[in-house]
PDB file with SEQRES, HELIX, SHEET and CRYST1 records, atoms N, CA, C and O in Angstrom:
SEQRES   1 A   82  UNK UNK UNK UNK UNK UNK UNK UNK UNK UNK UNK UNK UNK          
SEQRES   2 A   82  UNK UNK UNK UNK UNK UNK UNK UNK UNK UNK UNK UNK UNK          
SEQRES   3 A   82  UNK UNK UNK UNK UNK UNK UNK UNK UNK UNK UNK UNK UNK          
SEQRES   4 A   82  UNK UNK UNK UNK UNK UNK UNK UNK UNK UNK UNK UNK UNK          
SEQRES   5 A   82  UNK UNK UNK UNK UNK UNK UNK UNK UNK UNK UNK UNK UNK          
SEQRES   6 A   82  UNK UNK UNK UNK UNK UNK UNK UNK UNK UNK UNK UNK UNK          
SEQRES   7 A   82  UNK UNK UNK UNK                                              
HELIX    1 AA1 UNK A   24  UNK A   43  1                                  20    
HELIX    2 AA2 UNK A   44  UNK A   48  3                                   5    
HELIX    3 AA3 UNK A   49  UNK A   53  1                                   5    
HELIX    4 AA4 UNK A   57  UNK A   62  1                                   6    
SHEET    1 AA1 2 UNK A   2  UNK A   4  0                                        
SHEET    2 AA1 2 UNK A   7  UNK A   9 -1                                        
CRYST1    1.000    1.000    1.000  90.00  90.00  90.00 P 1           1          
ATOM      1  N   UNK A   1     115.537  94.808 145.137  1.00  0.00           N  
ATOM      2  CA  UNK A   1     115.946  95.599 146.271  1.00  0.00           C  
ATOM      3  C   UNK A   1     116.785  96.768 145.792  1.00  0.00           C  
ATOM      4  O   UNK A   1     117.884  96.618 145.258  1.00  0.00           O  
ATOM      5  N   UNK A   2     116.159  98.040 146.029  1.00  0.00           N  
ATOM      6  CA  UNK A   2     117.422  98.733 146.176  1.00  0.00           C  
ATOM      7  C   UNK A   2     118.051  99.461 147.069  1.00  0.00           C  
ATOM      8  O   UNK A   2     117.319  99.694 148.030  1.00  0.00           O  
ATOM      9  N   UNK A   3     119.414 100.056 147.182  1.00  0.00           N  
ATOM     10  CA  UNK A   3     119.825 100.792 148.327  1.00  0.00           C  
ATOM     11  C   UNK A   3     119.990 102.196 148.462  1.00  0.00           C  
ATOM     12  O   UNK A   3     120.795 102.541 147.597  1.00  0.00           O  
ATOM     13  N   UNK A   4     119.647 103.087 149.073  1.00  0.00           N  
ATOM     14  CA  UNK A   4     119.130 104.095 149.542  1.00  0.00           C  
ATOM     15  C   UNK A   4     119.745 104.637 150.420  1.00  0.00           C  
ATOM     16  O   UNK A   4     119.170 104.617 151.508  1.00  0.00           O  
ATOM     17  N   UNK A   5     121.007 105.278 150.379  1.00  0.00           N  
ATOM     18  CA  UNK A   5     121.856 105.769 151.530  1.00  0.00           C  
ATOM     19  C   UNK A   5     122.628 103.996 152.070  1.00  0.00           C  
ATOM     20  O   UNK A   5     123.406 103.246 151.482  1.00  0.00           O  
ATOM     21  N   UNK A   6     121.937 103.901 153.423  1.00  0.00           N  
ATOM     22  CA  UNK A   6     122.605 103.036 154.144  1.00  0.00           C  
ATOM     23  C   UNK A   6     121.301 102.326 154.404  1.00  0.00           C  
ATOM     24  O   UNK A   6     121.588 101.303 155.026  1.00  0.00           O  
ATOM     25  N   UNK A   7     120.326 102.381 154.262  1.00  0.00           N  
ATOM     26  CA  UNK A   7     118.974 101.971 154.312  1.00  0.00           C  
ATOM     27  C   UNK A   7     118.945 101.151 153.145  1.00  0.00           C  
ATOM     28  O   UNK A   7     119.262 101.506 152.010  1.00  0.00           O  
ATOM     29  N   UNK A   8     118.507  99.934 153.539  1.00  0.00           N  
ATOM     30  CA  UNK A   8     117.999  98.779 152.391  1.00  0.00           C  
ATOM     31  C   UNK A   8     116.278  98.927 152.236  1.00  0.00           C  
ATOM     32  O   UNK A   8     115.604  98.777 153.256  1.00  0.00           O  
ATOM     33  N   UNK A   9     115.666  99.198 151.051  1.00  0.00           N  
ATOM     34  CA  UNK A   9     114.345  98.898 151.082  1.00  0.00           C  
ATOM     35  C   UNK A   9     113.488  97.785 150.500  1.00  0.00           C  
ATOM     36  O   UNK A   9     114.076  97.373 149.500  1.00  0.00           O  
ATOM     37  N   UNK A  10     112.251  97.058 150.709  1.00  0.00           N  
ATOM     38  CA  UNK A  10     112.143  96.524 149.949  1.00  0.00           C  
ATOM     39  C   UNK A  10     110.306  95.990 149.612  1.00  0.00           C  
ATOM     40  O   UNK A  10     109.666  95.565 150.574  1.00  0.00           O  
ATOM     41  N   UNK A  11     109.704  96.063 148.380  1.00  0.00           N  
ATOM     42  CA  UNK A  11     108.680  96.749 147.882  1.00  0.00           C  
ATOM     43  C   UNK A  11     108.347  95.454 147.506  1.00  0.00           C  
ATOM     44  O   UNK A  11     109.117  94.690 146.925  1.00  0.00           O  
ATOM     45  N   UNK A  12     106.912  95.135 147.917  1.00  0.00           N  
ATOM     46  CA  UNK A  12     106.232  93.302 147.515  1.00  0.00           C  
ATOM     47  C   UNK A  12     104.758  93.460 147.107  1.00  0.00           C  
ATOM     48  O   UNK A  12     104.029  93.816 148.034  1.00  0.00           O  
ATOM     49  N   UNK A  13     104.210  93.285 146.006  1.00  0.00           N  
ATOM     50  CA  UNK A  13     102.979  93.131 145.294  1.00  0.00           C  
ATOM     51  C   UNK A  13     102.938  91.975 145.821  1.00  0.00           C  
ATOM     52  O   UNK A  13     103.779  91.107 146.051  1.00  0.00           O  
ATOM     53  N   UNK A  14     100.910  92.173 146.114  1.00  0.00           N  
ATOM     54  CA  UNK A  14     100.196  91.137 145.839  1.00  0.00           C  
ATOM     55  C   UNK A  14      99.292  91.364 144.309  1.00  0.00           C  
ATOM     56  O   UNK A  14      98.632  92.358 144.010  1.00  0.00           O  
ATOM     57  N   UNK A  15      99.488  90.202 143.539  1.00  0.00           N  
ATOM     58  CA  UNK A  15      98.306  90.356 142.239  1.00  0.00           C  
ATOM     59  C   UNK A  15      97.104  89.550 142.753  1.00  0.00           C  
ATOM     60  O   UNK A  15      97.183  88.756 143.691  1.00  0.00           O  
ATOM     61  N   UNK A  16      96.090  89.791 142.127  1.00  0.00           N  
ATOM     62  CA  UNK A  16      94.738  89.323 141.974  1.00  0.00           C  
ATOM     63  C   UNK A  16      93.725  89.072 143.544  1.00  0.00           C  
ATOM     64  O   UNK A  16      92.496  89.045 143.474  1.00  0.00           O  
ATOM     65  N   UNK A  17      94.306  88.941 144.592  1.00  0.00           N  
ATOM     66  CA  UNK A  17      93.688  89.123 145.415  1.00  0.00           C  
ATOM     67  C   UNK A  17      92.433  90.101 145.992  1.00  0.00           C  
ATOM     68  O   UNK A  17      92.617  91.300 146.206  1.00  0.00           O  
ATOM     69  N   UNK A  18      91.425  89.580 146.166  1.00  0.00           N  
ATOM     70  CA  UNK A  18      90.290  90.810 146.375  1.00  0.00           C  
ATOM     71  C   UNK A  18      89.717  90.848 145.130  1.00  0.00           C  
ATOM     72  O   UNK A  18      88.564  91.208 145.371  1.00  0.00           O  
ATOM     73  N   UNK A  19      89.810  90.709 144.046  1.00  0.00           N  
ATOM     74  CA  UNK A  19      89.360  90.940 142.868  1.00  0.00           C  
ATOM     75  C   UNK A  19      88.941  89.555 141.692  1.00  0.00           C  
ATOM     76  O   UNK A  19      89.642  89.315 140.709  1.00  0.00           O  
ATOM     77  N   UNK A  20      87.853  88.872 141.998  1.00  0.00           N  
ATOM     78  CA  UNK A  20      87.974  87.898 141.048  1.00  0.00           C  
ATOM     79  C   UNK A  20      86.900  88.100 140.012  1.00  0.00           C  
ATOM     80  O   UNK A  20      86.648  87.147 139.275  1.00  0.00           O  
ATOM     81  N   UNK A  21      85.955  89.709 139.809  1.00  0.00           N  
ATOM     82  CA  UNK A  21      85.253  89.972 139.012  1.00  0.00           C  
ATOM     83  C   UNK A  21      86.520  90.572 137.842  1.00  0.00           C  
ATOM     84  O   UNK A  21      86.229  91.112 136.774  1.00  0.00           O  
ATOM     85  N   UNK A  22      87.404  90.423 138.146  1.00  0.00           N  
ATOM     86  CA  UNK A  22      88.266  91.314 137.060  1.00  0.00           C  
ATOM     87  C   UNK A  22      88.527  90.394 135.924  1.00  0.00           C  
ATOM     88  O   UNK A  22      88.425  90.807 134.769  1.00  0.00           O  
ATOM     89  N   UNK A  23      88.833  89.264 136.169  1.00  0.00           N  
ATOM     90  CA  UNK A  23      89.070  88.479 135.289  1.00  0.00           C  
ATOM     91  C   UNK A  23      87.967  88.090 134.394  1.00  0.00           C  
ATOM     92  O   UNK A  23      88.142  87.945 133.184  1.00  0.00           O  
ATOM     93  N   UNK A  24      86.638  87.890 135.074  1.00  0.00           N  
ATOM     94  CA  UNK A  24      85.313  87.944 134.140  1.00  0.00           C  
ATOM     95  C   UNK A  24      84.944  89.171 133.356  1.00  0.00           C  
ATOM     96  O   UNK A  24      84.240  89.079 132.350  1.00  0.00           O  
ATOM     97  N   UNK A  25      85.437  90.399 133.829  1.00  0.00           N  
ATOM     98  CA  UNK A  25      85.453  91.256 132.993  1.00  0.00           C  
ATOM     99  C   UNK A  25      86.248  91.867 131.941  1.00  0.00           C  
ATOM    100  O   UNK A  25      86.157  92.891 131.263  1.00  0.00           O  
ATOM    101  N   UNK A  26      87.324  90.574 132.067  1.00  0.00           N  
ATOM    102  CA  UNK A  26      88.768  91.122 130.798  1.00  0.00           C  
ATOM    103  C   UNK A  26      88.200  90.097 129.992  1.00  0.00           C  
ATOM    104  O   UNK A  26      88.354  90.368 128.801  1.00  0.00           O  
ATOM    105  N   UNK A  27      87.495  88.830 130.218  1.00  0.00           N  
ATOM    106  CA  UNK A  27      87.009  87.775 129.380  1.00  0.00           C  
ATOM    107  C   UNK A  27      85.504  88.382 128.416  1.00  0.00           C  
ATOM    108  O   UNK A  27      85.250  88.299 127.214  1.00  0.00           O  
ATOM    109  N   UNK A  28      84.894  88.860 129.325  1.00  0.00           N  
ATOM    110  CA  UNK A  28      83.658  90.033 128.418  1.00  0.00           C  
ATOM    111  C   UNK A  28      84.138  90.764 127.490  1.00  0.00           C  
ATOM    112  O   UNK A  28      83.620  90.753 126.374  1.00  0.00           O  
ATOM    113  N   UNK A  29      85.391  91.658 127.825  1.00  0.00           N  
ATOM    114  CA  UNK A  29      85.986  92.614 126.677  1.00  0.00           C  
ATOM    115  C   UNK A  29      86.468  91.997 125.539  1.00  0.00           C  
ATOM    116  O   UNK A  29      86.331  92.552 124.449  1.00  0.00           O  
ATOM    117  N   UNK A  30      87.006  90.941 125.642  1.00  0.00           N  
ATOM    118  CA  UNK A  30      87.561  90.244 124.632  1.00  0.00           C  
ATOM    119  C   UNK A  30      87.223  89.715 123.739  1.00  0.00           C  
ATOM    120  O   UNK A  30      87.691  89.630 122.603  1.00  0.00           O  
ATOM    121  N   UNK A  31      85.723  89.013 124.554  1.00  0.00           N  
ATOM    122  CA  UNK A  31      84.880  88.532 123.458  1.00  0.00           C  
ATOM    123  C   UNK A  31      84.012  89.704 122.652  1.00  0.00           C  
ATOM    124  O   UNK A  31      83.654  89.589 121.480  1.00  0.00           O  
ATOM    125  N   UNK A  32      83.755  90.796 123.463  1.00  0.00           N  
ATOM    126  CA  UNK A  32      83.446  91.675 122.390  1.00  0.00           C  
ATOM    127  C   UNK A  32      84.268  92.468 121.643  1.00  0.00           C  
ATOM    128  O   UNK A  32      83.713  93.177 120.804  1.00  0.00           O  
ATOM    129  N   UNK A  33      85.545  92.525 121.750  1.00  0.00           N  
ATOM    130  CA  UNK A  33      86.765  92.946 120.969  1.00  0.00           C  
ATOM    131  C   UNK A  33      86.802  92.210 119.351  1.00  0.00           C  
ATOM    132  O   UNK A  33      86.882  92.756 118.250  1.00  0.00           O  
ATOM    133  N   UNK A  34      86.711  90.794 119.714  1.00  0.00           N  
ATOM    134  CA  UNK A  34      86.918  89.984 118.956  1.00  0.00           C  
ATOM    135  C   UNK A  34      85.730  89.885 117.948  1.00  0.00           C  
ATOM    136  O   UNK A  34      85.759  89.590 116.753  1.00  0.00           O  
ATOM    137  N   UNK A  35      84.457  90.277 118.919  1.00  0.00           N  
ATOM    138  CA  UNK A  35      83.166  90.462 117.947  1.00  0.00           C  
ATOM    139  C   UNK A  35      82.938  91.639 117.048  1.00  0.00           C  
ATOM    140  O   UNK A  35      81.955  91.716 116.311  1.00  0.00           O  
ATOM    141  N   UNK A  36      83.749  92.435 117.117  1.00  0.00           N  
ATOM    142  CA  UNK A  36      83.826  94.080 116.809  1.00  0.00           C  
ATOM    143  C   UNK A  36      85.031  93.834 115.388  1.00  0.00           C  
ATOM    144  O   UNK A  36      84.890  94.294 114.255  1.00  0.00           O  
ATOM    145  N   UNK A  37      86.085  93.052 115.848  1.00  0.00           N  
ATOM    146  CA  UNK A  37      87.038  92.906 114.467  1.00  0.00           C  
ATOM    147  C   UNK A  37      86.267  91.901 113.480  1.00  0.00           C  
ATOM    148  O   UNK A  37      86.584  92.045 112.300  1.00  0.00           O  
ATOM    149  N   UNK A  38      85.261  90.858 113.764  1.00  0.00           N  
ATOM    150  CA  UNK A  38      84.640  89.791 113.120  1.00  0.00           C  
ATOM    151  C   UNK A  38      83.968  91.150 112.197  1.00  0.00           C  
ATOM    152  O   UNK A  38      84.397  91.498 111.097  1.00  0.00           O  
ATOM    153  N   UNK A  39      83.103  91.641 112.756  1.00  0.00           N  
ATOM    154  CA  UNK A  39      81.708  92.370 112.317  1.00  0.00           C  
ATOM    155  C   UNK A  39      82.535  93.702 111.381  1.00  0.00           C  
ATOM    156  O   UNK A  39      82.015  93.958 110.296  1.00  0.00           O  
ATOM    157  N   UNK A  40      83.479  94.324 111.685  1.00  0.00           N  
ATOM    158  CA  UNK A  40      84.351  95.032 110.562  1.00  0.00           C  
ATOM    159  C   UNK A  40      85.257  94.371 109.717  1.00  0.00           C  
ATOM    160  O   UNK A  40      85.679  95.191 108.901  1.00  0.00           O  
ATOM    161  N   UNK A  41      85.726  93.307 109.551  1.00  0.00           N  
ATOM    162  CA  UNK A  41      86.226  92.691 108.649  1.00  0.00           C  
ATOM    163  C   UNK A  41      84.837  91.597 107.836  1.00  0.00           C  
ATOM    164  O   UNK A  41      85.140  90.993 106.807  1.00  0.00           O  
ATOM    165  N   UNK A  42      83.808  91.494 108.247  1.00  0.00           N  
ATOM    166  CA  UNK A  42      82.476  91.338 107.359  1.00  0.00           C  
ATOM    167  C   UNK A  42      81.741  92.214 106.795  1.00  0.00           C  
ATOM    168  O   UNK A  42      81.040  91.888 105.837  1.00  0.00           O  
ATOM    169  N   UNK A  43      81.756  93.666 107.341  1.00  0.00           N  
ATOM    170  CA  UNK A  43      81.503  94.968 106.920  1.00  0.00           C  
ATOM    171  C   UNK A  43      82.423  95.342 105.432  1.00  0.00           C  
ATOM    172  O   UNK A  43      81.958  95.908 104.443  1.00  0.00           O  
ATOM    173  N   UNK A  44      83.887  94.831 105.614  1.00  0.00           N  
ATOM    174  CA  UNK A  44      84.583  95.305 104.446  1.00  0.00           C  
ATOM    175  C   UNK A  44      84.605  94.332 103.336  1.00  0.00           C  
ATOM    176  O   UNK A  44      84.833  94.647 102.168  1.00  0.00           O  
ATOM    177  N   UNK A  45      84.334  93.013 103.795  1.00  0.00           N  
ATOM    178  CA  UNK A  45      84.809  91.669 103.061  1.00  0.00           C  
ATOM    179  C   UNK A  45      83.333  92.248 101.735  1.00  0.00           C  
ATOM    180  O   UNK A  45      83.607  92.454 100.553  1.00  0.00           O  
ATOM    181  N   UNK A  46      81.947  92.397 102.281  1.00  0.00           N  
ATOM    182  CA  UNK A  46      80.562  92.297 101.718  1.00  0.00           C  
ATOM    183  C   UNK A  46      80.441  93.922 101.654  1.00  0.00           C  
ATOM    184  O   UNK A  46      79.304  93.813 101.196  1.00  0.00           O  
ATOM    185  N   UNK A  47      80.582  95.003 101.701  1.00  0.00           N  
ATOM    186  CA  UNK A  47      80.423  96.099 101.785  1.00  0.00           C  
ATOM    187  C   UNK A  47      81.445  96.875 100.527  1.00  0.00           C  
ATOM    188  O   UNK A  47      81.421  96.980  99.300  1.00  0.00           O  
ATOM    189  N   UNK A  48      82.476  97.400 101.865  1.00  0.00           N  
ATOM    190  CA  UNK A  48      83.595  98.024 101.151  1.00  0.00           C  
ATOM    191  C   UNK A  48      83.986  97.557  99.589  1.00  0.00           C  
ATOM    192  O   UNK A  48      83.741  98.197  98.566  1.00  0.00           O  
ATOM    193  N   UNK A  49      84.730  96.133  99.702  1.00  0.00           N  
ATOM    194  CA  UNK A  49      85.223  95.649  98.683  1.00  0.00           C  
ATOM    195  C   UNK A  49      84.694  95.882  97.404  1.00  0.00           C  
ATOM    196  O   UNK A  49      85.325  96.365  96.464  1.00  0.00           O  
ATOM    197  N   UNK A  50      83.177  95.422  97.387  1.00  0.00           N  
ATOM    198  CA  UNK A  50      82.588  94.943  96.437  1.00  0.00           C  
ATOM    199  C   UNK A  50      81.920  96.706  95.754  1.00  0.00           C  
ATOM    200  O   UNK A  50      81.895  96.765  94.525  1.00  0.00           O  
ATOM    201  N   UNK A  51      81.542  97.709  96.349  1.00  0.00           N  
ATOM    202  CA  UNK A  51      81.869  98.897  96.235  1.00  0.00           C  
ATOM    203  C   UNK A  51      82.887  99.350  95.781  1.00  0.00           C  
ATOM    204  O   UNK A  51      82.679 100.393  95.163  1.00  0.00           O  
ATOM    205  N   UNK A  52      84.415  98.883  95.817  1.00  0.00           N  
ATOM    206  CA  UNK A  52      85.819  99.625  95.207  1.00  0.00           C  
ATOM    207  C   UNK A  52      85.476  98.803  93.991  1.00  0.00           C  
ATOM    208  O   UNK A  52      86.054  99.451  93.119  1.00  0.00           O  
ATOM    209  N   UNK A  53      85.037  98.025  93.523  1.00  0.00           N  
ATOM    210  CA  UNK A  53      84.707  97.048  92.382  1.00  0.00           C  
ATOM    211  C   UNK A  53      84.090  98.079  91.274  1.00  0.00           C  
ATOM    212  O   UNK A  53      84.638  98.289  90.192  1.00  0.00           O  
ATOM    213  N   UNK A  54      82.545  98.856  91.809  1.00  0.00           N  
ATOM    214  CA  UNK A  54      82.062  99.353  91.050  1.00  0.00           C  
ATOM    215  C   UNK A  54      82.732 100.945  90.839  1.00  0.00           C  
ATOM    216  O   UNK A  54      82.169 101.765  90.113  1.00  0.00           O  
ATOM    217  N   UNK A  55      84.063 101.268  91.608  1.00  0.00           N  
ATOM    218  CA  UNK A  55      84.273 102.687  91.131  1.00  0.00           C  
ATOM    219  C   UNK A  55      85.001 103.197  89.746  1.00  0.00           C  
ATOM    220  O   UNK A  55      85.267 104.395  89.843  1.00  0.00           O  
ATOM    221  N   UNK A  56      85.321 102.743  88.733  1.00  0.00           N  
ATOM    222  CA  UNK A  56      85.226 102.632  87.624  1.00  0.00           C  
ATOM    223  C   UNK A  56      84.107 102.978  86.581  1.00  0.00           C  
ATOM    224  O   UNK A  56      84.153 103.727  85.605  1.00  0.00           O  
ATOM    225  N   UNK A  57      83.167 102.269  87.039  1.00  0.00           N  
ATOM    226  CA  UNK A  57      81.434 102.267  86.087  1.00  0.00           C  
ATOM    227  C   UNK A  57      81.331 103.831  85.772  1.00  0.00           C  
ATOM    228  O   UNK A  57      81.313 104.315  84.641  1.00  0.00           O  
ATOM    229  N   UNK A  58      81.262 104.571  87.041  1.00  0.00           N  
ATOM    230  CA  UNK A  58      80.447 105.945  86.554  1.00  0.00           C  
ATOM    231  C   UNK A  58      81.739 107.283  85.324  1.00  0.00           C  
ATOM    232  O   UNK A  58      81.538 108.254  84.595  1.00  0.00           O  
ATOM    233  N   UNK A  59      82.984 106.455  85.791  1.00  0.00           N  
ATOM    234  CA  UNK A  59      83.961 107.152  84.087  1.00  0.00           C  
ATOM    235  C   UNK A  59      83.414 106.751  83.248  1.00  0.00           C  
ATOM    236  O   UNK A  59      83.024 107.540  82.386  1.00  0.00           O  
ATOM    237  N   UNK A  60      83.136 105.315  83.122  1.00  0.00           N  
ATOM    238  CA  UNK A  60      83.355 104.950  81.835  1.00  0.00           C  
ATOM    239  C   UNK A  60      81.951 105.530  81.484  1.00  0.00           C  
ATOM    240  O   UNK A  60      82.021 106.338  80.558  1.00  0.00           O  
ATOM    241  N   UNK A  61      80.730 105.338  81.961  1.00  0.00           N  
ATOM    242  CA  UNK A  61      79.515 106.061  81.819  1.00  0.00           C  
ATOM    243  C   UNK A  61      79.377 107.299  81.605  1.00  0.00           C  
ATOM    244  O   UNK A  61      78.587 107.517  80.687  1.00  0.00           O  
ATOM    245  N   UNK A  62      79.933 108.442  82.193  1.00  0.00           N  
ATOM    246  CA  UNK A  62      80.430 109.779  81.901  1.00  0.00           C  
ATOM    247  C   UNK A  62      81.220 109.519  80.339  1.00  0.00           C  
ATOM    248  O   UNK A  62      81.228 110.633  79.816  1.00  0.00           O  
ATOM    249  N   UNK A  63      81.577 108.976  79.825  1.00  0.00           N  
ATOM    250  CA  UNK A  63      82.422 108.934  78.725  1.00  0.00           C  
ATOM    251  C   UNK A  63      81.800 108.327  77.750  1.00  0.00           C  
ATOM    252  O   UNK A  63      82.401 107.874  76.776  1.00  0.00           O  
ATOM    253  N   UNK A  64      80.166 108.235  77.958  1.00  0.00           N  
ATOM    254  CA  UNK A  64      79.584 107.605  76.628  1.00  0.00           C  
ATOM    255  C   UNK A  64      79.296 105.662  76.696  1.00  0.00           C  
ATOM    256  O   UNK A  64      78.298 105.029  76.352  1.00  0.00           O  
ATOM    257  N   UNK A  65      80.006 105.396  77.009  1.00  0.00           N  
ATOM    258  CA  UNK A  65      80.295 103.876  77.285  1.00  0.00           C  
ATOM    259  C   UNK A  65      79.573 103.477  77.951  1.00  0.00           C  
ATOM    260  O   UNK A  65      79.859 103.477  79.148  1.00  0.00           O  
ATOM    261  N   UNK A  66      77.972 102.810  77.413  1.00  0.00           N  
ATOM    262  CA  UNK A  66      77.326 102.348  78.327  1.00  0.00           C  
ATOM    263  C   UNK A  66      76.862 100.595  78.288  1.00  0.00           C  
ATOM    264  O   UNK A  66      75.968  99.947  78.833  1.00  0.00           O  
ATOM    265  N   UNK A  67      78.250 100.183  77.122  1.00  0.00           N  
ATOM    266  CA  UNK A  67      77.995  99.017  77.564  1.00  0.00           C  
ATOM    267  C   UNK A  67      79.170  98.339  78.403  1.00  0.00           C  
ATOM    268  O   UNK A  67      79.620  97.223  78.141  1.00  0.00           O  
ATOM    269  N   UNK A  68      79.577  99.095  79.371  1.00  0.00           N  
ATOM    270  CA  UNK A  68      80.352  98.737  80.382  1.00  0.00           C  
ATOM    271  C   UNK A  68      79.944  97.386  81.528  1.00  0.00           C  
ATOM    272  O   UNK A  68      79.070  97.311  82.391  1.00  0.00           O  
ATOM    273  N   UNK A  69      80.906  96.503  81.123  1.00  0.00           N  
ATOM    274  CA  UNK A  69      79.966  95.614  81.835  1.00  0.00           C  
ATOM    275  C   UNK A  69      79.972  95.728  83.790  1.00  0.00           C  
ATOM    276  O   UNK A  69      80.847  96.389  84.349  1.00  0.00           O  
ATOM    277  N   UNK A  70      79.126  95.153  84.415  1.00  0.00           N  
ATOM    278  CA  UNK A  70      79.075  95.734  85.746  1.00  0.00           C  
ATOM    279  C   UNK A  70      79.668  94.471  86.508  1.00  0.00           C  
ATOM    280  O   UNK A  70      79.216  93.393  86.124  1.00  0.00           O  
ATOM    281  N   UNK A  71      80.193  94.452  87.076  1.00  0.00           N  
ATOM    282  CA  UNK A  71      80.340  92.937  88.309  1.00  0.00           C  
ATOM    283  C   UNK A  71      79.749  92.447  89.158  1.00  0.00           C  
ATOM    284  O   UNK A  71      80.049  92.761  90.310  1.00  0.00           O  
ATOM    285  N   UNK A  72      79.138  91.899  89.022  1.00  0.00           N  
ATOM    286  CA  UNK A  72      77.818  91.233  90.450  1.00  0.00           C  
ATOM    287  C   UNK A  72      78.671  90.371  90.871  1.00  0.00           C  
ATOM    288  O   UNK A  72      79.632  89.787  90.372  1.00  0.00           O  
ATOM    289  N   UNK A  73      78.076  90.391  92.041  1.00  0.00           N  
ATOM    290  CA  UNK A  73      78.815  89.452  93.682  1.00  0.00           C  
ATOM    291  C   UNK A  73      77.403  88.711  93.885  1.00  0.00           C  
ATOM    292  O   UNK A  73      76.308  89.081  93.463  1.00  0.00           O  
ATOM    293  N   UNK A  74      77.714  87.563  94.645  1.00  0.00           N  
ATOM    294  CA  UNK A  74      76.876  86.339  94.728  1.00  0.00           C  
ATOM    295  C   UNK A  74      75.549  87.045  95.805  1.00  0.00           C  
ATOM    296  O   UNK A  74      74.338  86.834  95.869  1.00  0.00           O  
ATOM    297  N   UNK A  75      76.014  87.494  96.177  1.00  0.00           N  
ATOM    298  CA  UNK A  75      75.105  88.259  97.664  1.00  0.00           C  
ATOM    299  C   UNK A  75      74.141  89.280  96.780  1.00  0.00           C  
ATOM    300  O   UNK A  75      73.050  89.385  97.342  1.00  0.00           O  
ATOM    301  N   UNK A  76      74.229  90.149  95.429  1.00  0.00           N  
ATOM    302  CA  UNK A  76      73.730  90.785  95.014  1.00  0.00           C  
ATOM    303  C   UNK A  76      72.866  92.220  96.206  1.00  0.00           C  
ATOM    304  O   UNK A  76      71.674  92.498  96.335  1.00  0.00           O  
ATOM    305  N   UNK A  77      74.260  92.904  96.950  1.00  0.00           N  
ATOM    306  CA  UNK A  77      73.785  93.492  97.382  1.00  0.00           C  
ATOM    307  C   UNK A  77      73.752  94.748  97.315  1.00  0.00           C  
ATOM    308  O   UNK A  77      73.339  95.591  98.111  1.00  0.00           O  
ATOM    309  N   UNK A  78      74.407  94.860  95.895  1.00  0.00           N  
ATOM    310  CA  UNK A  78      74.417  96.125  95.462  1.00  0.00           C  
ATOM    311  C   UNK A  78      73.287  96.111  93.583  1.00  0.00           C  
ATOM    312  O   UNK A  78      73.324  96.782  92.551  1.00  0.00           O  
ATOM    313  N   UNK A  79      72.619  95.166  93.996  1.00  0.00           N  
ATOM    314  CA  UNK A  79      71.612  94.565  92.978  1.00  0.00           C  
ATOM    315  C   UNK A  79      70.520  95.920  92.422  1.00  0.00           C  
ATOM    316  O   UNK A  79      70.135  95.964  91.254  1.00  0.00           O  
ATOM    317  N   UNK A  80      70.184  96.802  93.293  1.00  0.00           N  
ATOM    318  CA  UNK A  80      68.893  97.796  93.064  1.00  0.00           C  
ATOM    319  C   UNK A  80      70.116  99.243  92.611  1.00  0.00           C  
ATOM    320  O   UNK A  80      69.991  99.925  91.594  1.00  0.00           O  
ATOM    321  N   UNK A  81      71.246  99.423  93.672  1.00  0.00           N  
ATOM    322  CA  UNK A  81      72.239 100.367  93.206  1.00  0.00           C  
ATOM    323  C   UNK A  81      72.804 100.411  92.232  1.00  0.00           C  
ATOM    324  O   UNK A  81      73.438 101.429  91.954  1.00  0.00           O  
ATOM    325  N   UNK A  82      72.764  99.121  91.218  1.00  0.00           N  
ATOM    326  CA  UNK A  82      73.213  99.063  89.876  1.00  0.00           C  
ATOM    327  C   UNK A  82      72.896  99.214  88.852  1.00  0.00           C  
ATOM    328  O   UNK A  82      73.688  99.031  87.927  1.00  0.00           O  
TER     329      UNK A  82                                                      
END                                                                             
């Protein structure tokens, strides 16, 4: 409540009433929120990572050194790029 001159006022929410698609639709976002951090933290785990692995190879190759050994990952998905 607050007071306002000599006038008391006073201000009352209703939540969720009228609306019970809202809650099925904060439960949709979430699960695709959650599917979006899965699928970029599997993007970097098999992707990224294993890529910062090979950035080394092409110095030492530029520098003559071509029996640099390479690092393979179990997934071999950088198998044809190597």
């Amino acid at each position: 409540m607050h007071l306002m001159g000599e006038t008391l006022y006073r201000v009352e929410y209703i939540v969720g009433n009228g609306q019970p698609g809202l809650t099925a639709i904060n439960c949709v976002l979430g699960a695709l929120f959650m599917l979006m951090i899965g699928l970029l933290y599997d993007i970097r785990r098999h992707i990224i990572v294993p890529f910062g692995g090979l950035s080394n190879v092409p110095q030492e190759l530029a520098r003559g050194n071509l029996a640099v050994p390479i690092p393979e990952e179990k997934s071999r998905f950088f198998g044809k790029f190597t």
